[in-house]
C-alpha positions as CSV (number, residue, x, y, z in Angstrom):
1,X,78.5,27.7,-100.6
2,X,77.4,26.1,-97.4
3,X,75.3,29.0,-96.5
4,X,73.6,28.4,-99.7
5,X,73.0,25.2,-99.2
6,X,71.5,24.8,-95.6
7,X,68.9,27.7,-97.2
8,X,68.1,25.4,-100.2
9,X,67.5,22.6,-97.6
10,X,65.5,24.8,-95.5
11,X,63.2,25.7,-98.6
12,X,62.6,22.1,-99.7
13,X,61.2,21.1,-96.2
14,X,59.1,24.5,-95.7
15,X,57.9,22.9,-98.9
16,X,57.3,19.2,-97.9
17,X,55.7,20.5,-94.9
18,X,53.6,22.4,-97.2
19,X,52.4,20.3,-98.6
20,X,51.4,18.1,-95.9
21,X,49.1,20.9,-94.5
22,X,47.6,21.2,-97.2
23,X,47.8,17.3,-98.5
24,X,44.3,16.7,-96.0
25,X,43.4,13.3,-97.7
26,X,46.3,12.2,-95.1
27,X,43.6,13.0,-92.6
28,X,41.1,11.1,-91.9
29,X,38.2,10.9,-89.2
30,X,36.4,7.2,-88.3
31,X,33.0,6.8,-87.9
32,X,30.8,3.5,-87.7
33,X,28.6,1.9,-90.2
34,X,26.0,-0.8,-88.6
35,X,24.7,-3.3,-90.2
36,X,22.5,-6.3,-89.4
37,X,24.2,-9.3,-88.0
38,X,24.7,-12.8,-89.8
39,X,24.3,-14.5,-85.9
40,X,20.2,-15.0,-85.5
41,X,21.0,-16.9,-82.2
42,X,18.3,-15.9,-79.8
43,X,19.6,-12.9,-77.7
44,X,22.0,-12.2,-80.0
45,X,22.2,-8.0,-81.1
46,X,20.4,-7.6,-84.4
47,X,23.0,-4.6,-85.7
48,X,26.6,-4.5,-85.2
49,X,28.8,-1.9,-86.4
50,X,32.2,-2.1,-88.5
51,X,34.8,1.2,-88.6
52,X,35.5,3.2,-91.7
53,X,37.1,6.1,-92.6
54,X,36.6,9.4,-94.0
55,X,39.1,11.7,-95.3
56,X,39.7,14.7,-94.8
57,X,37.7,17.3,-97.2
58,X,35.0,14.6,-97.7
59,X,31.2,15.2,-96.6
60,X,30.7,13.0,-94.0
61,X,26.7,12.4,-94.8
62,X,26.9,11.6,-98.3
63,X,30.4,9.2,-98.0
64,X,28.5,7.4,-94.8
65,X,25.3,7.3,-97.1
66,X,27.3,5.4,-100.2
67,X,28.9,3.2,-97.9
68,X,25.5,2.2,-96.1
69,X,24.4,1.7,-99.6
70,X,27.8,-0.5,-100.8
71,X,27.5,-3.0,-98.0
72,X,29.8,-4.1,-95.3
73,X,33.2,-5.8,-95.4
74,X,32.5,-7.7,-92.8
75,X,31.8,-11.4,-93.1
76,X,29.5,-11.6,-90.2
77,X,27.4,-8.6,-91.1
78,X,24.6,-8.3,-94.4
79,X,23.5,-5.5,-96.2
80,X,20.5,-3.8,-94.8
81,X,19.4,-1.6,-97.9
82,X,17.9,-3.6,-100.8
83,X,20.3,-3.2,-103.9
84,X,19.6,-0.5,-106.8
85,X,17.8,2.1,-103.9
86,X,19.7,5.4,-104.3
87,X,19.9,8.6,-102.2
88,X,17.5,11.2,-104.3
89,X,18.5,13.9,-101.8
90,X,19.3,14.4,-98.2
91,X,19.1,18.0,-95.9
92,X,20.0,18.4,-92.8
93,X,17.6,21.5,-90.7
94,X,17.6,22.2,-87.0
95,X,19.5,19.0,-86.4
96,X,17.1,16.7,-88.7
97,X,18.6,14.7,-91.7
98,X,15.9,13.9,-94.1
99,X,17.6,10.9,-96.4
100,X,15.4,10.6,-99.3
101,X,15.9,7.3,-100.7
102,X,14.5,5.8,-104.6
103,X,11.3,3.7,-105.0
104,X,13.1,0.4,-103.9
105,X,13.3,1.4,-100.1
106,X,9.9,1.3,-99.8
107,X,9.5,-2.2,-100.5
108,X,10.9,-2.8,-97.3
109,X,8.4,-3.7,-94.4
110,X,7.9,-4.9,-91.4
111,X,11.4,-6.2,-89.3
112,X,13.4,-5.2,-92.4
113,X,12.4,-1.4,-92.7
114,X,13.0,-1.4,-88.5
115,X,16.6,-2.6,-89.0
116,X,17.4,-0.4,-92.0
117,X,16.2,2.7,-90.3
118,X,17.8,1.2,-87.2
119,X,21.0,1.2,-89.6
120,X,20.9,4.9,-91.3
121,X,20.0,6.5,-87.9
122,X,22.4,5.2,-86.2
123,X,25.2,5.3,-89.0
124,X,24.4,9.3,-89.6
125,X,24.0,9.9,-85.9
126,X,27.5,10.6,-85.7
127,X,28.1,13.5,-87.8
128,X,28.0,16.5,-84.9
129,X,25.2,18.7,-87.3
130,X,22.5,15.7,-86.6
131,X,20.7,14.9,-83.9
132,X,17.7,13.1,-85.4
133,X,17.1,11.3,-89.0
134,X,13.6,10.8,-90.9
135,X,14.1,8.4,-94.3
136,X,11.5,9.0,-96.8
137,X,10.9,7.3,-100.5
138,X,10.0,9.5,-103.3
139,X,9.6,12.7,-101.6
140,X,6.9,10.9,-99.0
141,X,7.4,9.8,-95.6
142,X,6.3,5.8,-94.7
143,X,3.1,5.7,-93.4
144,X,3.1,2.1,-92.1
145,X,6.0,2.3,-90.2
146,X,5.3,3.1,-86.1
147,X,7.7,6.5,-86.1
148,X,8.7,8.6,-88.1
149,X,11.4,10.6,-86.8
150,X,14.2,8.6,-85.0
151,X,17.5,9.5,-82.7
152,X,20.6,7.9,-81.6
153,X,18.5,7.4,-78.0
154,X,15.8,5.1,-79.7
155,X,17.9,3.0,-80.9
156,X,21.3,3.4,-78.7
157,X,23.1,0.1,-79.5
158,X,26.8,1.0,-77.7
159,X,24.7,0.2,-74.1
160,X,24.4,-3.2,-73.3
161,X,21.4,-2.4,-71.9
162,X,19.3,-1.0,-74.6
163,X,20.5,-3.3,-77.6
164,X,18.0,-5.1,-79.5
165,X,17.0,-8.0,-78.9
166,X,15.5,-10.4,-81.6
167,X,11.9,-12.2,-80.0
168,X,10.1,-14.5,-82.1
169,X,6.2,-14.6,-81.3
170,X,3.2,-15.9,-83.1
171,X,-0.2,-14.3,-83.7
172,X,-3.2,-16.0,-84.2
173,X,-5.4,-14.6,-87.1
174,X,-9.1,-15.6,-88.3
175,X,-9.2,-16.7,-91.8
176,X,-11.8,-14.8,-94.1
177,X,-14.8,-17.0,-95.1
178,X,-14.0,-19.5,-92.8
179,X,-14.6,-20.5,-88.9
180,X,-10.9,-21.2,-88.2
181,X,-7.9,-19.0,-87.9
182,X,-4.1,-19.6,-88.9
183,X,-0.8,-18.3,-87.8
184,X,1.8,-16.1,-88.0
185,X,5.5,-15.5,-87.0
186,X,7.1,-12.1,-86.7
187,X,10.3,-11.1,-85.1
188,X,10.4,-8.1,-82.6
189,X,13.4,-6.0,-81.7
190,X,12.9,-5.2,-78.2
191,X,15.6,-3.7,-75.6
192,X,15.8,-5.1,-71.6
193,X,13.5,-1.8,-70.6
194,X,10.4,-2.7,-73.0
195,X,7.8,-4.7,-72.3
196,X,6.6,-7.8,-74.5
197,X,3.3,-7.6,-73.9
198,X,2.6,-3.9,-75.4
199,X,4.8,-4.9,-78.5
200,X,2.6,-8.2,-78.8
201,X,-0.5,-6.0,-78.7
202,X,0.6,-3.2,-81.2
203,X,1.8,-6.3,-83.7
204,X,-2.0,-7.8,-83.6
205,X,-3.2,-4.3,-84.0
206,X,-1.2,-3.9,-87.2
207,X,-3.0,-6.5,-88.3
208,X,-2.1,-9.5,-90.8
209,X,0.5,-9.6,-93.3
210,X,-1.3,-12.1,-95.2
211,X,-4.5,-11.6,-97.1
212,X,-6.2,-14.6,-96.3
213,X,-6.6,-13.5,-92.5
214,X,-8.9,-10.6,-90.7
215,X,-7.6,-8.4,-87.9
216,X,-8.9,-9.0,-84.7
217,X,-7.9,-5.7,-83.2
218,X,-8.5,-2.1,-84.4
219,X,-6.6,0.9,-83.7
220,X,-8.0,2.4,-80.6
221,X,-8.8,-1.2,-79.1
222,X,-6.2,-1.3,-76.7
223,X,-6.5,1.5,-74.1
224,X,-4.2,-0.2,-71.7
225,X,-2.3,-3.5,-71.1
226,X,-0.8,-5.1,-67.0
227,X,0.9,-8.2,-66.7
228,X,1.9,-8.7,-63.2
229,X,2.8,-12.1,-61.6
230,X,1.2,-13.6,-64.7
231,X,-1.8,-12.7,-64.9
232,X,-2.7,-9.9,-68.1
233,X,-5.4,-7.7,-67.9
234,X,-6.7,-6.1,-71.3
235,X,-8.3,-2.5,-70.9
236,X,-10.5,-2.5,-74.2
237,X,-12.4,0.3,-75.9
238,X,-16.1,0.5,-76.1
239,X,-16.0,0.4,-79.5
240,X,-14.2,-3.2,-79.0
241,X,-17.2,-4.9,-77.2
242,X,-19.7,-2.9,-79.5
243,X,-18.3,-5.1,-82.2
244,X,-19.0,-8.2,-80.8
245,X,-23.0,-7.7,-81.0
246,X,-22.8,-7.5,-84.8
247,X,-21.7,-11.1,-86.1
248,X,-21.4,-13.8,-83.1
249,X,-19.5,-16.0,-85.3
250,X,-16.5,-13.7,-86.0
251,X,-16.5,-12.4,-82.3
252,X,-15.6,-15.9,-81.5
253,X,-13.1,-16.2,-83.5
254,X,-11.5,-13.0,-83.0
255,X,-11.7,-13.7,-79.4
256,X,-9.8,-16.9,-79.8
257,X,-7.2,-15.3,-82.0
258,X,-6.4,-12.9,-79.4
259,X,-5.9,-15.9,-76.4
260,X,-4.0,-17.7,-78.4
261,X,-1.8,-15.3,-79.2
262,X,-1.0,-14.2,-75.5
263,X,-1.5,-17.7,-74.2
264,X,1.6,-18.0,-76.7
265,X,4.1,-15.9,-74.1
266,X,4.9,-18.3,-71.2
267,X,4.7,-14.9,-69.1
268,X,0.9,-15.1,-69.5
269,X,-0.9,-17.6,-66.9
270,X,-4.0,-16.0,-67.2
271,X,-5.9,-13.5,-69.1
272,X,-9.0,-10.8,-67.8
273,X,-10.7,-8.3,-70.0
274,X,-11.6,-5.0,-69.1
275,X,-13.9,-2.2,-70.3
276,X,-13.1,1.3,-68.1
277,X,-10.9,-0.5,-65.4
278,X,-13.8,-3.0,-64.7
279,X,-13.8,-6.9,-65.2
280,X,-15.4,-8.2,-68.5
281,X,-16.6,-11.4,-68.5
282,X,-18.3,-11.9,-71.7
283,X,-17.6,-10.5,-75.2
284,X,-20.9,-10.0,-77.0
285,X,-23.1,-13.0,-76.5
286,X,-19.8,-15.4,-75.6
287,X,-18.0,-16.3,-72.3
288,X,-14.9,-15.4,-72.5
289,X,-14.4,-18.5,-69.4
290,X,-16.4,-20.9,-71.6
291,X,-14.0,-19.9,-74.9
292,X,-10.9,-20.8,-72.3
293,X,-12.2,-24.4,-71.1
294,X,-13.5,-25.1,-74.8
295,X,-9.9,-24.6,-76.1
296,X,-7.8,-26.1,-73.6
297,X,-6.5,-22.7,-72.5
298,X,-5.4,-22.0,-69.2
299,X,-8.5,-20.6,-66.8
300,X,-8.6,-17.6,-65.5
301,X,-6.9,-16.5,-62.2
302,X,-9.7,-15.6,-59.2
């Protein structure tokens, strides 16, 4: 009877343990969603990351991917993906997840799209088949934004170091049809190892967000940018000063719009354009010195 009864025991926990092996929504594996932060404090990181879990037997992509789309938890962080996008498909080949998201992802633009690829990049990072991550809308890749393909690296928020910082800079832009130029403000994510200057240059070649203002820069202008002890020196194109021979008027204006601007970073004491490594010191038919001391701005260094 007792024989009989220590092997009835011994089957029910063969079968409890059983069942436990084979029970895998017990096990579950953490990864982190990141999300942009509530805190706009100067300095402050622009995506932090909350903990979730996934069980055991889920797809990691597709679970991180709904909860990315769901929102965080977390009082302090925002969503980062416009509500109603979708995922129309995702793949993962040679290490590179392509998320293909609905129509609504592309109306993001500008610091928006930055943190929300910021956000899936770094989200889907962490599942061991990807090394890299390229969002698309409709089948097509974003041709606005300034990369395409992104990796943990690029945006590697866990190093104090390299987390994003938020800087807050204003361009100056002429208006069409008229001899003045307005203003305005975009935010920059920028880590300790980049430089302000190159972002601030790339941002006026991008051009304005409004339609009532002209660019002042083309792409190709810049051929290469210094600021050392203060003083900025522009290495323009060719095709730059060329312009300025065609309308007087708007190569003031431009000109102005782009002094401003970098008179705008209390980095900048100075400014000197270049064409090939050598000094400029007129753009077109206008002194660039003359422009300065018209406009209060500071003169050049000797």
């Amino acid at each position: 009877m007792r024989r009989g009864y220590l092997l009835a025991m011994l089957l029910l926990l063969t079968c409890i343990l059983g069942a436990c092996s084979l029970g895998g929504g017990n096990i579950t594996a953490s990864y982190e969603l990141y999300f942009p932060s509530k805190d706009k404090d100067f300095g402050a990181p622009a995506l932090r990351s909350e903990t979730c879990q996934i069980q055991d037997g889920e797809e990691a992509i597709p679970e991180l991917l709904r909860l990315l789309l769901k929102g965080p938890s977390t009082e302090s962080l925002q969503a980062v993906i416009p509500a109603g996008v979708t995922v129309r498909d995702w793949n993962v080949k040679d290490g590179v997840l392509t998320v293909d998201f609905s129509s609504q992802y592309g109306m993001l633009s500008g610091i928006d799209l930055t943190l929300a690829d910021y956000s899936v990049t770094m989200s889907l990072s962490q599942v061991p088949e990807v090394t890299s991550v390229v969002t698309m809308v409709e089948g097509e890749r974003i041709s606005y934004r300034d990369r395409e393909t992104l990796k943990e690296d690029d945006v590697l928020f866990g190093v104090s170091r390299n987390e994003p910082m938020r800087h807050q800079i204003t361009l100056f832009f002429p208006r069409k049809d008229r001899e003045d130029f307005g203003q305005e403000s975009r935010t920059l994510l920028l880590t300790q190892d980049d430089s302000l200057l190159p972002a601030v240059l790339s941002a006026l070649v991008a051009g304005p967000e409004s339609r009532g203002f002209e660019s002042v820069l083309w792409e190709g202008d810049v051929i290469s940018s210094e600021l050392k002890d203060g003083a900025c020196s522009l290495n323009l194109s060719h095709e730059f000063y060329a312009r300025a021979s065609q309308d007087p008027a708007v190569a003031a204006r431009n000109l102005k719009s782009i002094l401003n601007t970098l008179f705008e970073l209390e980095t900048i004491g100075s400014v000197r354009f270049l064409q090939n490594g050598e000094r400029v010191d007129a753009y077109g038919p206008i002194s660039i010195k003359e422009v300065m001391v018209k406009h209060h701005l500071p003169a050049e260094l000797s």
